[in-house]
ZADO-1210 file (C-alpha; in nm, 4 decimals, padded with zeros to 6 digits):
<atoms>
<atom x="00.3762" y="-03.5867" z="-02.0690" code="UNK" pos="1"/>
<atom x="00.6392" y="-03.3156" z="-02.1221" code="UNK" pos="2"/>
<atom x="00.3729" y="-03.0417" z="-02.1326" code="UNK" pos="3"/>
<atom x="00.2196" y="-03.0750" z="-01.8286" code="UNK" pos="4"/>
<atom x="00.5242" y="-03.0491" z="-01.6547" code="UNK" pos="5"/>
<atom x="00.6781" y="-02.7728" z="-01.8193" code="UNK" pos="6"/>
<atom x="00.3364" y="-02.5875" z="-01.7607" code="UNK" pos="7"/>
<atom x="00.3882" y="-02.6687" z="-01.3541" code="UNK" pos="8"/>
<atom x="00.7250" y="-02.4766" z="-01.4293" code="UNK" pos="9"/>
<atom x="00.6056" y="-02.1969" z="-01.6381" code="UNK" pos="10"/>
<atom x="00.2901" y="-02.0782" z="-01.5150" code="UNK" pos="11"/>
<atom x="00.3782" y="-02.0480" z="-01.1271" code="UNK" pos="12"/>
<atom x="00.7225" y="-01.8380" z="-01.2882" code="UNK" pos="13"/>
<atom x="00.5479" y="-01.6244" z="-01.4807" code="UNK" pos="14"/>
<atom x="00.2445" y="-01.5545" z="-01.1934" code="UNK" pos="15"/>
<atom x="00.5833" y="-01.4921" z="-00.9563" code="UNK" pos="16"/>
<atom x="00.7617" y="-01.2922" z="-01.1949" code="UNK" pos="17"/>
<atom x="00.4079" y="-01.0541" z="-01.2949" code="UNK" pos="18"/>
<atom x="00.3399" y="-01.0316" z="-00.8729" code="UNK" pos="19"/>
<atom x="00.7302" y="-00.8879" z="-00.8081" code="UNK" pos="20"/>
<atom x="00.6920" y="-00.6501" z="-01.0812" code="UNK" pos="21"/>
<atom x="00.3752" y="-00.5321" z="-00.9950" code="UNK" pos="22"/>
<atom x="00.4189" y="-00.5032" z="-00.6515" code="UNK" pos="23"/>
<atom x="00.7858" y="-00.3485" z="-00.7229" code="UNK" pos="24"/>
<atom x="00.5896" y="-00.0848" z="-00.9231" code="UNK" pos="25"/>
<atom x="00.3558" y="00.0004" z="-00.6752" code="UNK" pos="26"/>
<atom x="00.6010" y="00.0185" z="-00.4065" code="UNK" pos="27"/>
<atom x="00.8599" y="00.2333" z="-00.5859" code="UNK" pos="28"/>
<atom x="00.5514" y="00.4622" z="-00.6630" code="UNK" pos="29"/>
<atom x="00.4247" y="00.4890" z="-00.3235" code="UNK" pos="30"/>
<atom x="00.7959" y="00.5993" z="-00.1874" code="UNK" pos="31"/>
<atom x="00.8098" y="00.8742" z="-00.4649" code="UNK" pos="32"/>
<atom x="00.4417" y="01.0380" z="-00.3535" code="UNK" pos="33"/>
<atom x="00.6009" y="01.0343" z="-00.0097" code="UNK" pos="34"/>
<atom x="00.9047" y="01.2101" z="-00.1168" code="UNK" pos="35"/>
<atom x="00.7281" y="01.4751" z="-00.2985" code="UNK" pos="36"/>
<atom x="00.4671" y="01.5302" z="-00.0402" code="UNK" pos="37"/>
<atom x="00.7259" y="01.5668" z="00.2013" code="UNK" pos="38"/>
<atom x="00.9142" y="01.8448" z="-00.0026" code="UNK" pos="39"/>
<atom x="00.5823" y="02.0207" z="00.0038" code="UNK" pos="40"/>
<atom x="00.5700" y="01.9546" z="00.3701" code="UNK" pos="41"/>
<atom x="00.9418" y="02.0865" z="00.4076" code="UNK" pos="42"/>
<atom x="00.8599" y="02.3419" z="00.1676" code="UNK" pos="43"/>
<atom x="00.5766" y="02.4792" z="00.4040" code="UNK" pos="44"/>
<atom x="00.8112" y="02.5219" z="00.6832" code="UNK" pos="45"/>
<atom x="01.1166" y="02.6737" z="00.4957" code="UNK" pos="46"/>
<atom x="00.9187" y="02.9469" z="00.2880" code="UNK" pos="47"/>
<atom x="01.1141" y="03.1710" z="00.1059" code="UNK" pos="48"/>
<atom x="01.2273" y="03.2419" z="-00.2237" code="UNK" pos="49"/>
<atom x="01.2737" y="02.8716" z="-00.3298" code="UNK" pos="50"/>
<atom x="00.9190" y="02.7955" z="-00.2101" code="UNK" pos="51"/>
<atom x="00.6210" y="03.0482" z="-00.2843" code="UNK" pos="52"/>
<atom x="00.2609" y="02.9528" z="-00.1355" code="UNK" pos="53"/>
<atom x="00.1295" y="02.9659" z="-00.4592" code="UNK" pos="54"/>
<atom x="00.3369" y="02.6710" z="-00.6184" code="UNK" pos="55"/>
<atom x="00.3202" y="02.4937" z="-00.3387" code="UNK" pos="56"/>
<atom x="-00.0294" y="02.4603" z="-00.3457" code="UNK" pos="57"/>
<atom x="00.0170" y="02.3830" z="-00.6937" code="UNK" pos="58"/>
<atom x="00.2135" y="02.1269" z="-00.6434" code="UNK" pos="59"/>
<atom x="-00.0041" y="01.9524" z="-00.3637" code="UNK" pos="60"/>
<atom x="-00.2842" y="01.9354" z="-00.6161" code="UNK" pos="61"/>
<atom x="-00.1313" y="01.7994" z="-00.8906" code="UNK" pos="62"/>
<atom x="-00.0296" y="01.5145" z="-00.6210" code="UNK" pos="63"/>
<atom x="-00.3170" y="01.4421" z="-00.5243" code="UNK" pos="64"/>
<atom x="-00.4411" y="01.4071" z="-00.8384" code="UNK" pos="65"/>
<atom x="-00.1631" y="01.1790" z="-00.9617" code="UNK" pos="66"/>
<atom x="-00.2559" y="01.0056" z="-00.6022" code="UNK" pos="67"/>
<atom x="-00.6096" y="00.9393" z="-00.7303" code="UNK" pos="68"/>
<atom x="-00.5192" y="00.8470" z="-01.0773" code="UNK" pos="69"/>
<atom x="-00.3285" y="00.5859" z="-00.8901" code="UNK" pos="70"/>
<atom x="-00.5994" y="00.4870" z="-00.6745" code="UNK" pos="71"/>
<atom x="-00.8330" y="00.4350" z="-00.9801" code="UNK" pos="72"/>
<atom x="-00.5970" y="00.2143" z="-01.1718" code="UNK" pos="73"/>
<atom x="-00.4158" y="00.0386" z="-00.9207" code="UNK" pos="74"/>
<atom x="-00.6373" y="-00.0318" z="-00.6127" code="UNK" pos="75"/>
<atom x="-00.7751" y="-00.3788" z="-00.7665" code="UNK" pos="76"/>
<atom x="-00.4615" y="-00.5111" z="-00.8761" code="UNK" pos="77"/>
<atom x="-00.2965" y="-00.3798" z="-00.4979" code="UNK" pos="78"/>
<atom x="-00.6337" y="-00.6163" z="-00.3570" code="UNK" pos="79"/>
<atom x="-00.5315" y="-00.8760" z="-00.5869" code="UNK" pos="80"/>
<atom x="-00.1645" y="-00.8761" z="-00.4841" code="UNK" pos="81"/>
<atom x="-00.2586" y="-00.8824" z="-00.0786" code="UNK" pos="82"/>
<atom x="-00.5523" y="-01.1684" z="-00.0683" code="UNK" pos="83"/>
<atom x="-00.3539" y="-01.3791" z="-00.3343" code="UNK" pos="84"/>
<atom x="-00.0366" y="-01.3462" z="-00.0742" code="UNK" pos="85"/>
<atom x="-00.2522" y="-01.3997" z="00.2407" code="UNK" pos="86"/>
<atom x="-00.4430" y="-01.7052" z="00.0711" code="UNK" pos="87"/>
<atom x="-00.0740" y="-01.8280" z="-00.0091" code="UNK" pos="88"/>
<atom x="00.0668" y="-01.7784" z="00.3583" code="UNK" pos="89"/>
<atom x="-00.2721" y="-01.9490" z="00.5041" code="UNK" pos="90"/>
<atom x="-00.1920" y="-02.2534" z="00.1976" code="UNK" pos="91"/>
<atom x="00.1572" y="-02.2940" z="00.3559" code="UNK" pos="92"/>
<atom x="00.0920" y="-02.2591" z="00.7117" code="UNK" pos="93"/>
<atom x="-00.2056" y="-02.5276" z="00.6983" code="UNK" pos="94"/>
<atom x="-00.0181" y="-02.7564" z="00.5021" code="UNK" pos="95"/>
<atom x="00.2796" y="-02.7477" z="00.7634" code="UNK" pos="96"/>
<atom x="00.0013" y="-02.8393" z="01.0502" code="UNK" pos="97"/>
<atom x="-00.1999" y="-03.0843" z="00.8720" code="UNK" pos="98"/>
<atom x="00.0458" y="-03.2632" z="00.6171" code="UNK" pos="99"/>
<atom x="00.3185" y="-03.2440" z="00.8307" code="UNK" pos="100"/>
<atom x="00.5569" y="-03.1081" z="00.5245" code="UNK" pos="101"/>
<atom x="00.9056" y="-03.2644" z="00.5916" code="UNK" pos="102"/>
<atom x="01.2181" y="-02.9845" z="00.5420" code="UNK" pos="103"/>
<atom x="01.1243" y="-02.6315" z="00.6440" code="UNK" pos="104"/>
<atom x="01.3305" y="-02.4850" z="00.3204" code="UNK" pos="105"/>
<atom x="01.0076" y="-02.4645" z="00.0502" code="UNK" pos="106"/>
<atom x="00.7191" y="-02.3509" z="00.2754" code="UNK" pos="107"/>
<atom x="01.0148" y="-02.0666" z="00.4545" code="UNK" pos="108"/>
<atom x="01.0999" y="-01.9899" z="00.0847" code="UNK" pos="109"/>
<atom x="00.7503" y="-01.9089" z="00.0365" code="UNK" pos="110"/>
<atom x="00.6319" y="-01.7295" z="00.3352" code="UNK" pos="111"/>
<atom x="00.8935" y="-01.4933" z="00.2795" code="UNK" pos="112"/>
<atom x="00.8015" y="-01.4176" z="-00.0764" code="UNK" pos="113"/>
<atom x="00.4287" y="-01.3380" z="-00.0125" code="UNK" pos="114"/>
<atom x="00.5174" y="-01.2270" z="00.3210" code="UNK" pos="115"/>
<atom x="00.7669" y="-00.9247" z="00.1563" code="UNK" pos="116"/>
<atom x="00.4315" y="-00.9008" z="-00.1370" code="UNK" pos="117"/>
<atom x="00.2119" y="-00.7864" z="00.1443" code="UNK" pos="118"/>
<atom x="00.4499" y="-00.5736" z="00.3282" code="UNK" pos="119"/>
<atom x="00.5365" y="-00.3999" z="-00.0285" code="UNK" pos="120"/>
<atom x="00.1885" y="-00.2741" z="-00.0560" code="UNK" pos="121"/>
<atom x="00.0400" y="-00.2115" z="00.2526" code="UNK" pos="122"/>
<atom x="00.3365" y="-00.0213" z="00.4261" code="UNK" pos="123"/>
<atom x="00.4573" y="00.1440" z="00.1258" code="UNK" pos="124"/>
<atom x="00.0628" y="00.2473" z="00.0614" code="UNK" pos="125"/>
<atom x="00.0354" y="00.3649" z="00.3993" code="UNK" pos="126"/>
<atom x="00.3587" y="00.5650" z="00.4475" code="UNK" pos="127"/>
<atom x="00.2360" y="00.7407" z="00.1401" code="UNK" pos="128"/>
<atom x="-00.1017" y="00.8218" z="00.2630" code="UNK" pos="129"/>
<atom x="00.0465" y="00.9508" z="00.6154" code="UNK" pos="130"/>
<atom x="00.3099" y="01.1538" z="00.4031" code="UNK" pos="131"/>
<atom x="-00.0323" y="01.2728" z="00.1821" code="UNK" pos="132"/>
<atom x="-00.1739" y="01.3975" z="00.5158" code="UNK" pos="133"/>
<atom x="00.0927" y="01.5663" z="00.6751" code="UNK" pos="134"/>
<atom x="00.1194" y="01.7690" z="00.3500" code="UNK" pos="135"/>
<atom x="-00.2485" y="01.8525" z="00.3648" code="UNK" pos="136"/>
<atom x="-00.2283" y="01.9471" z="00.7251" code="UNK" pos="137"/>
<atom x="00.0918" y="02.1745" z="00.6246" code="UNK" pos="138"/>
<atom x="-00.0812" y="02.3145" z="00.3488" code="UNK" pos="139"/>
<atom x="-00.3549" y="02.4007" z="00.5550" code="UNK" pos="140"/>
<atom x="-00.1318" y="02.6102" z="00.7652" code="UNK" pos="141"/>
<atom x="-00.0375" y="02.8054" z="00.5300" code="UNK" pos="142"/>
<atom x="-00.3072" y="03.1367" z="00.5431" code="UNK" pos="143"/>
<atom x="-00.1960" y="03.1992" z="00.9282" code="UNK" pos="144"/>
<atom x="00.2142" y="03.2109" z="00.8363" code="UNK" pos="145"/>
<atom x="00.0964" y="03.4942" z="00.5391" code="UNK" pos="146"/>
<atom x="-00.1579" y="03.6950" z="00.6644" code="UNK" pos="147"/>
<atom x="-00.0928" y="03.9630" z="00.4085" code="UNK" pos="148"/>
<atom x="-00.2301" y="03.7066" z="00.1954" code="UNK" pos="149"/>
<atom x="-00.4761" y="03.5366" z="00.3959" code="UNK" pos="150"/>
<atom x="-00.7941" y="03.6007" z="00.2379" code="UNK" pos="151"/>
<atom x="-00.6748" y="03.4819" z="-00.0490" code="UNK" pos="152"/>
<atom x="-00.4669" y="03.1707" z="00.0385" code="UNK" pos="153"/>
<atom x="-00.7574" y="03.0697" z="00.2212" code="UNK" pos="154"/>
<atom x="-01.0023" y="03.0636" z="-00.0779" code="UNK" pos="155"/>
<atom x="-00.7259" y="02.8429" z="-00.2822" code="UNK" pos="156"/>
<atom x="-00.6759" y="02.6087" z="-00.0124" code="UNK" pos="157"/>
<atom x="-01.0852" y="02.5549" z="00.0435" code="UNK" pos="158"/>
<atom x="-01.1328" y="02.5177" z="-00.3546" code="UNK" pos="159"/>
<atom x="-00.8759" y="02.2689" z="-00.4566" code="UNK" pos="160"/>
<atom x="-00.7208" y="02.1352" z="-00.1550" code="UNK" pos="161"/>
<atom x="-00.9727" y="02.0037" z="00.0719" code="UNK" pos="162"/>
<atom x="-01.0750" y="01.6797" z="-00.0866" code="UNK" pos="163"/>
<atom x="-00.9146" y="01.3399" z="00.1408" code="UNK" pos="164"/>
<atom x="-00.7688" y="01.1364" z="-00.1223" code="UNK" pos="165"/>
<atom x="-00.5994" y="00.8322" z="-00.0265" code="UNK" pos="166"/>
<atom x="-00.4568" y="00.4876" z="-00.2016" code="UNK" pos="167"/>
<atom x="-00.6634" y="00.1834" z="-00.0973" code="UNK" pos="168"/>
<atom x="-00.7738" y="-00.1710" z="-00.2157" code="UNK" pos="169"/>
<atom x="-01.0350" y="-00.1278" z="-00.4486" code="UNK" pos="170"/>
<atom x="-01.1707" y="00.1967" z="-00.2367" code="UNK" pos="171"/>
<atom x="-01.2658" y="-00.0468" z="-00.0027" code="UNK" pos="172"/>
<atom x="-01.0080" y="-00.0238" z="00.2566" code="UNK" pos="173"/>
<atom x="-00.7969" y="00.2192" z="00.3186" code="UNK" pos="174"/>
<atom x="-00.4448" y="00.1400" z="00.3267" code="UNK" pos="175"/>
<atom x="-00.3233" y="00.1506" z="00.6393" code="UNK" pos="176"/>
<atom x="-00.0031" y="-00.0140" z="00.8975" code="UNK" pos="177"/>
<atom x="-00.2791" y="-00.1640" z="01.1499" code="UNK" pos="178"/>
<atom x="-00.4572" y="-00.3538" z="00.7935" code="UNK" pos="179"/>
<atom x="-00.1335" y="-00.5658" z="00.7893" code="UNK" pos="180"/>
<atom x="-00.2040" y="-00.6797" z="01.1820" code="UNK" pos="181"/>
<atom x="-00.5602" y="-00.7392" z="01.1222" code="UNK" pos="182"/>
<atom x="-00.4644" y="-00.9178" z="00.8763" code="UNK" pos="183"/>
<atom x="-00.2290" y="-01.1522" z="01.0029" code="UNK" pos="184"/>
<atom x="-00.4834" y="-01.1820" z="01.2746" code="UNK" pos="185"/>
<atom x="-00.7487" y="-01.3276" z="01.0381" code="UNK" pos="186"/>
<atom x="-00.4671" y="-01.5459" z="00.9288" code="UNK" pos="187"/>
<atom x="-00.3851" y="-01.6917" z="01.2541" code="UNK" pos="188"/>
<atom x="-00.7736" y="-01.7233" z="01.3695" code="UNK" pos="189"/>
<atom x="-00.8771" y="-01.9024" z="01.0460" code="UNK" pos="190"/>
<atom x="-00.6132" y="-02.1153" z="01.0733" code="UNK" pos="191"/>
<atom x="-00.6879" y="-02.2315" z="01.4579" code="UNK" pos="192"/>
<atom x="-01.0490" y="-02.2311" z="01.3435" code="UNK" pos="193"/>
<atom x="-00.9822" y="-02.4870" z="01.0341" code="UNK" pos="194"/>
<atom x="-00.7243" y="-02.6845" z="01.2305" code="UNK" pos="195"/>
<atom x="-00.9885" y="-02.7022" z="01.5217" code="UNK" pos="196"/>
<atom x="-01.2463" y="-02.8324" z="01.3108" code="UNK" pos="197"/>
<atom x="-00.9812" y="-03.0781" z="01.1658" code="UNK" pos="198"/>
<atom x="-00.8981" y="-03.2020" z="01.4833" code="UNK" pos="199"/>
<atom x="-01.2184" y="-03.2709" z="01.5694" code="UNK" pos="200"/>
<atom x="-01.3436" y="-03.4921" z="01.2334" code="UNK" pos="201"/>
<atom x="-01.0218" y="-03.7179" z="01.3550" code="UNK" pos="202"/>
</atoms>
């Protein structure tokens, strides 16, 4: 008898505590590629002697590989994190329509938790991939602010820069703000679909 119950206390701690940390990872990640692609962005517009064309474009390659090393490892688990947290919103929504859960505390508790999960992943994900593009953009630019160099530049650029590399779940979707609308959207219509449907069986 005491097994069971310790197992409804363990396993949903350690699923929590494995989610936070992953998600924590990711997100922390995410800010630091938008950091650094920003200093290359920054970089772009302040050359000089503390940024040289050359290192920049350096530098936005070995990003974007470090991007796509990301991408490959951690796009399932990021797909993972976002449809477990949306099936656990819909879970706690539908039970507070149907069931009629009494106190508001538990079901708030947990909206906010997979609520902050998806908002971890899919803004931090996307702020990196807009800070990824602005980079490339500004990297791009650079042959016309050195003509001197042009020629040159401009052969770089179109060998190792012009790939579009971006973080997404499971290279299926790209990560981007609007995925977090469309996806409270399918939220909300499933759940007046199902409650519909309910409503009509009574």
């Amino acid at each position: 008898m005491l097994i069971p119950e310790i197992g409804t206390i363990v396993v949903p701690t350690a699923a929590t505590l494995v989610f936070i940390s992953l998600a924590g990872y990711y997100g922390f990640i995410c800010q630091y590629l938008k950091y650094l692609f920003n200093r290359i962005e920054n970089g772009v517009v302040h050359l000089g002697k503390e940024f040289s064309p050359v290192s920049l474009i350096q530098s936005y390659v070995e990003l974007t590989s470090l991007m796509k090393s990301m991408d490959d490892y951690l796009s399932f688990p990021a797909l993972i994190i976002v449809f477990s947290s949306l099936a656990g919103l819909f879970y706690i929504n539908f039970g507070i329509l149907i069931f009629s859960i009494d106190g508001y505390v538990h079901p708030l508790t947990g909206e906010i938790y997979f609520f902050s999960l998806v908002c971890m992943v899919i803004l931090s994900a996307s702020a990196a991939n807009r800070a990824s593009l602005t980079a490339k953009e500004a990297i791009l630019s650079l042959p016309g602010k050195i003509p001197q160099h042009y020629k040159e530049l401009k052969m770089m650029i179109r060998s190792e820069c012009m790939r579009d590399i971006s973080l997404s779940l499971w290279k299926v979707y790209k990560i981007e703000p609007s995925l977090l609308f469309s996806a409270i959207g399918s939220l909300v219509t499933y759940g007046m679909l199902l409650a519909t449907l309910g409503g009509t069986f009574n």
